[in-house]
C-alpha positions as CSV (number, residue, x, y, z in Angstrom):
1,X,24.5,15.8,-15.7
2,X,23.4,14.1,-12.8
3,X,25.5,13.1,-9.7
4,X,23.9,9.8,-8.6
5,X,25.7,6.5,-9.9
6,X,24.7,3.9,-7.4
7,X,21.5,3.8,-4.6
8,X,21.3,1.0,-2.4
9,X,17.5,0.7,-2.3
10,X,16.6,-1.5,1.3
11,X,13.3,-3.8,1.2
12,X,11.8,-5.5,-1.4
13,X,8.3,-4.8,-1.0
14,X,6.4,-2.5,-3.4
15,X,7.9,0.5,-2.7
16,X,11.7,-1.3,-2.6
17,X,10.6,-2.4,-5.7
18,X,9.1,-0.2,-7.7
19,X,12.8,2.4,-7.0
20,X,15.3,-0.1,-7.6
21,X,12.9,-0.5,-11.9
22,X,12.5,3.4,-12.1
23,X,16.3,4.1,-11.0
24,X,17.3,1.6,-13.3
25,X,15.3,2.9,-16.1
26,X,16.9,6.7,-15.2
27,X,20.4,4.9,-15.8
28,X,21.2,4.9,-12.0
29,X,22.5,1.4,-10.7
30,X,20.5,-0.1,-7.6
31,X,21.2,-2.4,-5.7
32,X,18.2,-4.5,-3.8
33,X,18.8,-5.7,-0.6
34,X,15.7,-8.0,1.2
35,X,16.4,-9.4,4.7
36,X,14.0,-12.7,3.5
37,X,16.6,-15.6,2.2
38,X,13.6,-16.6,0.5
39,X,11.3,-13.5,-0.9
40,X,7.5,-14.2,-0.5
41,X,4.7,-11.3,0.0
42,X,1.8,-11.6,1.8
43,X,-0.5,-14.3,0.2
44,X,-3.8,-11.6,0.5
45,X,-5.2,-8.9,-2.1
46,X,-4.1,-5.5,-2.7
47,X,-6.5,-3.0,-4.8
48,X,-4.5,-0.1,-6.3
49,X,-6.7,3.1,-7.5
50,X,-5.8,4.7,-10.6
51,X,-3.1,7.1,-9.2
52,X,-1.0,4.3,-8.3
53,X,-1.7,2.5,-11.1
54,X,-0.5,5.6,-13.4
55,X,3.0,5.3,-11.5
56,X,2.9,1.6,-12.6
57,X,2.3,3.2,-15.7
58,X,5.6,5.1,-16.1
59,X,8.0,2.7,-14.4
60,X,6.9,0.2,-17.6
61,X,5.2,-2.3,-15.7
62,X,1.4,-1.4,-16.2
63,X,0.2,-4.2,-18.7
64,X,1.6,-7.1,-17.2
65,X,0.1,-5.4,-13.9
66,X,-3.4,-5.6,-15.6
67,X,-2.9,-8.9,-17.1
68,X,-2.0,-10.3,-13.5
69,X,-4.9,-8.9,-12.3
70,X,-8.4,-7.5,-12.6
71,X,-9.4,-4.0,-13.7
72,X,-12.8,-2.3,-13.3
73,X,-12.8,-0.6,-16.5
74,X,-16.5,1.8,-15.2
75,X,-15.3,2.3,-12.0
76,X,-18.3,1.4,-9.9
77,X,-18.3,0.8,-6.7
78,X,-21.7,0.0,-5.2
79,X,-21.9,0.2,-1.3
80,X,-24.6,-2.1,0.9
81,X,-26.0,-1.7,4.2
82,X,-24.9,-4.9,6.2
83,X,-28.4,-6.9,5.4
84,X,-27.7,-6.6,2.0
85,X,-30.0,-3.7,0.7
86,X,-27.9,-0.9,-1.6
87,X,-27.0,2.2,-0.4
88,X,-25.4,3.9,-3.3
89,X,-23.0,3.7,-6.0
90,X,-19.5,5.9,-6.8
91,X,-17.9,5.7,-9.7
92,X,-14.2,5.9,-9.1
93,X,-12.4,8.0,-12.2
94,X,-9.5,7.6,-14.3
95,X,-5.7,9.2,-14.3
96,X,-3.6,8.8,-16.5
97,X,-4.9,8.1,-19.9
98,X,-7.6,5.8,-21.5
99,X,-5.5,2.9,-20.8
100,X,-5.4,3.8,-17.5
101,X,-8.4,1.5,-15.5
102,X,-10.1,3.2,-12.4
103,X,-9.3,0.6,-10.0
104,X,-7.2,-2.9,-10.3
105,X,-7.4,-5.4,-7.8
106,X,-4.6,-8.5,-7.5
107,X,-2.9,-10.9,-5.9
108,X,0.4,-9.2,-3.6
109,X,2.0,-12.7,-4.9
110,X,1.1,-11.7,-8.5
111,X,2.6,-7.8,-8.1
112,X,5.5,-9.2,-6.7
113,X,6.1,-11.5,-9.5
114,X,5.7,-8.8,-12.1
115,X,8.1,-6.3,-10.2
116,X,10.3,-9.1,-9.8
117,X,10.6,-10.2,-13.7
118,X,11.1,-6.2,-14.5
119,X,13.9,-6.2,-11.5
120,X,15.3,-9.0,-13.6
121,X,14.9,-7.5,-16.9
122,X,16.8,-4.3,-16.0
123,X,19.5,-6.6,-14.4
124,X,19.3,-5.1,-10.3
125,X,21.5,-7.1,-8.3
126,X,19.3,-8.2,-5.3
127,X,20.6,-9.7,-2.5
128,X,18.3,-11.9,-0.5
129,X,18.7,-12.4,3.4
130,X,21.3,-10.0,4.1
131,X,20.9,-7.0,6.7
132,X,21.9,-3.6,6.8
133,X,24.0,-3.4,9.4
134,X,25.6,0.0,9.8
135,X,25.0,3.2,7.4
136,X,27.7,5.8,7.7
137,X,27.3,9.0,5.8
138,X,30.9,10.2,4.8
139,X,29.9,13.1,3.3
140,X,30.3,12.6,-0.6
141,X,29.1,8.9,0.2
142,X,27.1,6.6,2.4
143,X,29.3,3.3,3.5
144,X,27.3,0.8,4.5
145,X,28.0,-3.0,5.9
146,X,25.6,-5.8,5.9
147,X,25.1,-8.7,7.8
148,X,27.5,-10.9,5.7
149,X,30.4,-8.9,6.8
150,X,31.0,-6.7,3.4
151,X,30.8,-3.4,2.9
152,X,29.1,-1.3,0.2
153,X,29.9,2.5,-1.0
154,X,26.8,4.0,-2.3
155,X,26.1,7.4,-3.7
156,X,22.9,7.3,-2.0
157,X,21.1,4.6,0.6
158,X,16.8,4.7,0.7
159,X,15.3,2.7,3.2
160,X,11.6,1.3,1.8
161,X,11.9,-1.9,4.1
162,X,7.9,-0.7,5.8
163,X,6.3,0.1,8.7
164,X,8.4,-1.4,11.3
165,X,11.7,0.3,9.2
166,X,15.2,-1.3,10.4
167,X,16.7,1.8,8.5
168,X,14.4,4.7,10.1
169,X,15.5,3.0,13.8
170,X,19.5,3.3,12.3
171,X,18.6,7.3,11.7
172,X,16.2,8.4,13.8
173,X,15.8,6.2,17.0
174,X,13.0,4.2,18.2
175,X,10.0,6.1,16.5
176,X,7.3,3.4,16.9
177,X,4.1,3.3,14.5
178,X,1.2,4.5,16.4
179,X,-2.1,2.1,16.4
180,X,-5.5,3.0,14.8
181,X,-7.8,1.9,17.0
182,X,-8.7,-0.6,14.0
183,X,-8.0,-4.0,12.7
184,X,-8.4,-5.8,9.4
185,X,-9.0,-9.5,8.2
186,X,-8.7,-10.8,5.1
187,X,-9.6,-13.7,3.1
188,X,-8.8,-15.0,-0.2
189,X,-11.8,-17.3,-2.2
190,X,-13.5,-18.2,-5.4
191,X,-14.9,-15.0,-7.4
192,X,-18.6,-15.7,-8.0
193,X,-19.5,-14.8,-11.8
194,X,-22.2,-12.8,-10.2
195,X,-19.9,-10.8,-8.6
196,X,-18.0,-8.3,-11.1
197,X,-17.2,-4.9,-8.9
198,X,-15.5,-3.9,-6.1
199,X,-18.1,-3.9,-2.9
200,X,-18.4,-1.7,0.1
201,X,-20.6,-3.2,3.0
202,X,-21.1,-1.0,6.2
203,X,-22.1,-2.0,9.2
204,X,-22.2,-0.8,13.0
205,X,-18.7,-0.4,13.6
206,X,-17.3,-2.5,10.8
207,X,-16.9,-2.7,7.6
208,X,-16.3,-5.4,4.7
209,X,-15.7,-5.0,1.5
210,X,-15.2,-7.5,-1.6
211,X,-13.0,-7.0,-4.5
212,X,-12.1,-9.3,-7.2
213,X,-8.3,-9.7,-7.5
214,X,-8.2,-11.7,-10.9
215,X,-10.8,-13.6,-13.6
216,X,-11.9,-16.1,-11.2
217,X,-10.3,-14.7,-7.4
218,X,-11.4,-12.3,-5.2
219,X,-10.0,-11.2,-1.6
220,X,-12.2,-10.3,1.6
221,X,-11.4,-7.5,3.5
222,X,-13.2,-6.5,6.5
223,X,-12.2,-3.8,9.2
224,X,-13.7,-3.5,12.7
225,X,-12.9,-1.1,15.8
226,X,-10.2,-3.2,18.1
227,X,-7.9,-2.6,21.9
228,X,-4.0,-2.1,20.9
229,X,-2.8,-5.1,22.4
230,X,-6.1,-7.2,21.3
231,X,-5.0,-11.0,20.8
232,X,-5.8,-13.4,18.6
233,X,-5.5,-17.1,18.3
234,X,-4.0,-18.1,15.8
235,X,-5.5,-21.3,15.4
236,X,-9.0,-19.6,15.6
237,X,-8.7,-17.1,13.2
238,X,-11.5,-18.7,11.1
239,X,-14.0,-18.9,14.0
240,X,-13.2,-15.4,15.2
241,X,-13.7,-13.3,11.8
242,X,-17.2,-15.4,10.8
243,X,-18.1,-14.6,14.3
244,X,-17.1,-11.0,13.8
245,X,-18.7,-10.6,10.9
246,X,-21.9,-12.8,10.8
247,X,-23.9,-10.1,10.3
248,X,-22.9,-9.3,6.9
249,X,-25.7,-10.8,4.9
250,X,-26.0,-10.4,0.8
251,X,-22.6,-10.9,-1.2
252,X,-20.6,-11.1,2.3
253,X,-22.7,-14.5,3.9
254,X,-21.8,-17.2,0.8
255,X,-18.1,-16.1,1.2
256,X,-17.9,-15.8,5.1
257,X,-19.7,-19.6,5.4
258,X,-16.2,-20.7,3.3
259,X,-14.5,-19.9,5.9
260,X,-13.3,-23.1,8.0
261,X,-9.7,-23.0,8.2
262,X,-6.8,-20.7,10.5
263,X,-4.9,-20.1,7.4
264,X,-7.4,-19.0,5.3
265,X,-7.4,-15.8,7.4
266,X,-4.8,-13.3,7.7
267,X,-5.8,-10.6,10.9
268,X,-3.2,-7.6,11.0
269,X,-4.0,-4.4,13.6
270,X,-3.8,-1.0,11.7
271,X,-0.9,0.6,12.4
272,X,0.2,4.0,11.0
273,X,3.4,6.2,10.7
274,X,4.2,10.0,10.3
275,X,8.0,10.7,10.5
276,X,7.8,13.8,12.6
277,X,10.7,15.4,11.0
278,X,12.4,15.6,7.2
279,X,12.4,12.0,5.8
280,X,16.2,12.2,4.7
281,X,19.7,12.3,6.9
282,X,22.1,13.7,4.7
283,X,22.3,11.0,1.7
284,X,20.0,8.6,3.4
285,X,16.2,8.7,3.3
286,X,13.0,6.8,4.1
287,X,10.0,6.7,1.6
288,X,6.6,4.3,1.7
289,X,5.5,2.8,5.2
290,X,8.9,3.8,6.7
291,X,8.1,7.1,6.3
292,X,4.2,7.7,6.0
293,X,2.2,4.5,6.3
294,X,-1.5,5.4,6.4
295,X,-4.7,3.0,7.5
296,X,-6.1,1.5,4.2
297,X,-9.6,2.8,4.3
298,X,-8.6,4.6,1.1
299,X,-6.8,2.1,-0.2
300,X,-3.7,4.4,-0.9
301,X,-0.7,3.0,1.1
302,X,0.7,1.2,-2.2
303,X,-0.3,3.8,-4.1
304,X,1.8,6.3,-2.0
305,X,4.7,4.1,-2.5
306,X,4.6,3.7,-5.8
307,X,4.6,7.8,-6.4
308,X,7.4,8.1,-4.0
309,X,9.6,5.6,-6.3
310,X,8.5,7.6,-9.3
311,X,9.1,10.8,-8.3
312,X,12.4,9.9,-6.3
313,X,13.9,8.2,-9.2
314,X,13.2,10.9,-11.8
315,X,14.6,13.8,-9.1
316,X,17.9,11.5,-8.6
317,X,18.0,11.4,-12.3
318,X,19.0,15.2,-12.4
319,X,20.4,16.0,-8.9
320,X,23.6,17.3,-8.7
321,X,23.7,17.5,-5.1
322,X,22.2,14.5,-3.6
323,X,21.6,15.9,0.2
324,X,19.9,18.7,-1.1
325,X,17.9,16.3,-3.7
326,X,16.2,13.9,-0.8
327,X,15.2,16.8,1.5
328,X,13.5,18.4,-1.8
329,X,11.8,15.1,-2.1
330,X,10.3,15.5,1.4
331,X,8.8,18.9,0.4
332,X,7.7,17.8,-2.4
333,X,5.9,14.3,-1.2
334,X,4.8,15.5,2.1
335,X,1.4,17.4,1.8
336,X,0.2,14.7,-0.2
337,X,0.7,11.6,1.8
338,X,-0.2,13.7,5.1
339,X,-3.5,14.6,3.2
340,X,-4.3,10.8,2.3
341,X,-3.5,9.8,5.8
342,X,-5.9,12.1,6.9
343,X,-9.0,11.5,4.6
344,X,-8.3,7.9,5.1
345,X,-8.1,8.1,9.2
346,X,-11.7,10.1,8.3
347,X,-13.1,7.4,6.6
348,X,-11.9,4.6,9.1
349,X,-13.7,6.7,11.9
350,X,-16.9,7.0,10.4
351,X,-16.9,3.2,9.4
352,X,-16.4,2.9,12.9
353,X,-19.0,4.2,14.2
354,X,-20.7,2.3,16.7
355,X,-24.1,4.1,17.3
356,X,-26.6,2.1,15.2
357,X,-28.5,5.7,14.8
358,X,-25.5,7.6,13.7
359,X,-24.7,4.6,11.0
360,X,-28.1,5.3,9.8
361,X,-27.6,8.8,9.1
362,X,-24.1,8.3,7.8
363,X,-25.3,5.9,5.0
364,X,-27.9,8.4,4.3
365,X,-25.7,11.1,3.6
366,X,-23.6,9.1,1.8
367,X,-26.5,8.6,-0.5
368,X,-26.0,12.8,-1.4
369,X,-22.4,12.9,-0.6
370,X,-20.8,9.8,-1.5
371,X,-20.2,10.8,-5.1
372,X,-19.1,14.0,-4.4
373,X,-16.4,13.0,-1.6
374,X,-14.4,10.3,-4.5
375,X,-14.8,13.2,-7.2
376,X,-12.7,15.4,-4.6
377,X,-10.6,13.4,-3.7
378,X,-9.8,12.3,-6.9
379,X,-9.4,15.7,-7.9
380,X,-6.7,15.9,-5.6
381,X,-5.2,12.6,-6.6
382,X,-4.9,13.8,-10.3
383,X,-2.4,16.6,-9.8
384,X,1.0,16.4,-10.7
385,X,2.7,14.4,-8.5
């Protein structure tokens, strides 16, 4: 019989999420804790590939998932050159089962709702704008306090509280994120009936894509080479991205010409993470963006979190010795993230190319290789995770 009773599970973002419903469905009690005193996600898109969405898939939350959303049920992904003439088209595969769709795009207000009704349904305490204090591993437990001066006993504590991890800071020291060389706007409108697949647009060092995120919404998201302390104005976000991108003509220019308002942009640089060492400390351990965040190109961040809840909840479910338990789940979980961090830093760069020439040949190889990279990949993706 397993030895876990209680896990404190820290942030309440996908990954947070997604443990404290698959420990509760292993019979393990978690406890949320969310330093927002009012929980609200980012208001843009998120696309999860079938991987993730087979995770969704086992933690019981898969067909309100689809019915928040939108799911591609062929897969197809056409890619354009930035004036609007086609490239080629992939075809992303399925994992999972039949029920399974290739690629779902939502809302990250509409994930969070569903994860937050199954939180509710399995009966997690959460506990909204409170802090982690101070974790101390005793040994046979972690005691932790919070910022409302009690004190927890846990048999294990897992800190999924993102790239910018409180928790990894508390164990490991100031280990910064390290910047791409990238950053990304987004932008939320209106889904033309017209437009009915996820779109890939390349440019000379940018990229935009398109991908519906329900019946009638659709997110922008567009990626460009950027300095590491590059500032924008808020109050010009708008301006800046049309400018940016102007030269995206076809599908991009009807939705980029919407574009009037600040706050109808969000601009984030791309940041990554790799934890240089085991993700655990005795009984406490990091998994998602605190451990491994990756640049989106492949659009596997949330994906990577949501295997990491999986497969950490299941191997709590028959540990007998914790410690041992969490640095198994590093061996287990660490080829695979480093491997999508990689093939999604190797995208980024040759998005980012900025030699019109080069871009020229890239898109033409894409036209022989294009199909061949995804089935690879996904190849990869399928295994056992």
């Amino acid at each position: 019989m397993h030895s876990t009773k209680s896990v404190l599970v820290i942030g309440g973002g996908i990954a947070g999420a997604a443990l404290a419903i698959a420990l509760a469905r292993e019979n393990i009690e978690p406890t949320l804790v969310e330093k927002q005193a009012v929980w609200q996600p980012s208001s843009s898109g998120i696309f999860v590939y079938a991987n993730g969405l087979a995770a969704l898939d086992r933690i019981g939350v898969l067909a309100d998932i689809l019915d928040a959303g939108w799911s591609s049920e062929d897969g197809v992904n056409p890619y354009y050159n930035a004036d609007g003439t086609s490239i080629v088209s992939t075809v992303y595969p399925r994992i999972g089962g039949s029920h399974v769709p290739p690629i779902l795009g939502i809302k990250r207000s509409e994930m969070h709702r569903v994860l937050a009704a199954a939180l509710e349904s399995h009966r997690v305490p959460i506990r909204l704008g409170t802090v982690v204090e101070q974790i101390d591993d005793a040994g046979d437990h972690v005691s932790v306090a919070f910022s409302d001066g009690s004190v927890g006993r846990y048999d294990a504590v897992i800190g999924a509280d993102g790239i910018r991890s409180a928790t990894r800071t508390k164990l490991y020291g100031a280990i910064e994120p390290s910047f791409s060389g990238f950053g990304v706007w987004r932008s939320i409108h209106r889904k033309p009936a017209a437009i009915t697949n996820k779109i890939m647009m390349m440019g000379v060092g940018k990229r935009l894509g398109i991908m519906p995120i329900s019946n009638d919404m659709l997110y922008v998201f567009a990626t460009a080479n950027e300095t590491k302390d590059r500032y924008y104005d808020p109050a010009t976000l708008h301006t800046e991205m049309v400018a940016k991108f102007g030269e995206f003509e076809g599908p991009a220019a009807p939705l980029l010409a919407e574009i009037q308002r600040p706050e109808q942009v969000l601009y984030t640089a791309v940041e990554e993470m790799r934890l240089p060492m085991p993700w655990n400390k005795g009984r406490t351990l990091l998994i998602g963006d605190a451990a491994h965040a990756s640049s989106p190109f492949m659009g596997q961040g949330g994906a990577m979190a949501l295997e990491d809840a999986v497969v950490l909840a299941e191997m709590l479910g028959q540990a007998t010795d914790i410690p041992a338990c969490l640095a198994a789940f590093y061996e287990r979980r660490v080829e695979r993230c480093t491997f999508v961090q990689e093939e999604s830093r190797k995208v980024g760069e040759r998005g980012g190319q900025e030699d019109a020439a080069a871009c020229v040949r890239r898109n033409e190889g894409m036209k022989l290789n294009a199909q061949a990279a995804v089935d690879s990949f996904y190849t990869r993706m399928a295994e056992p995770i």
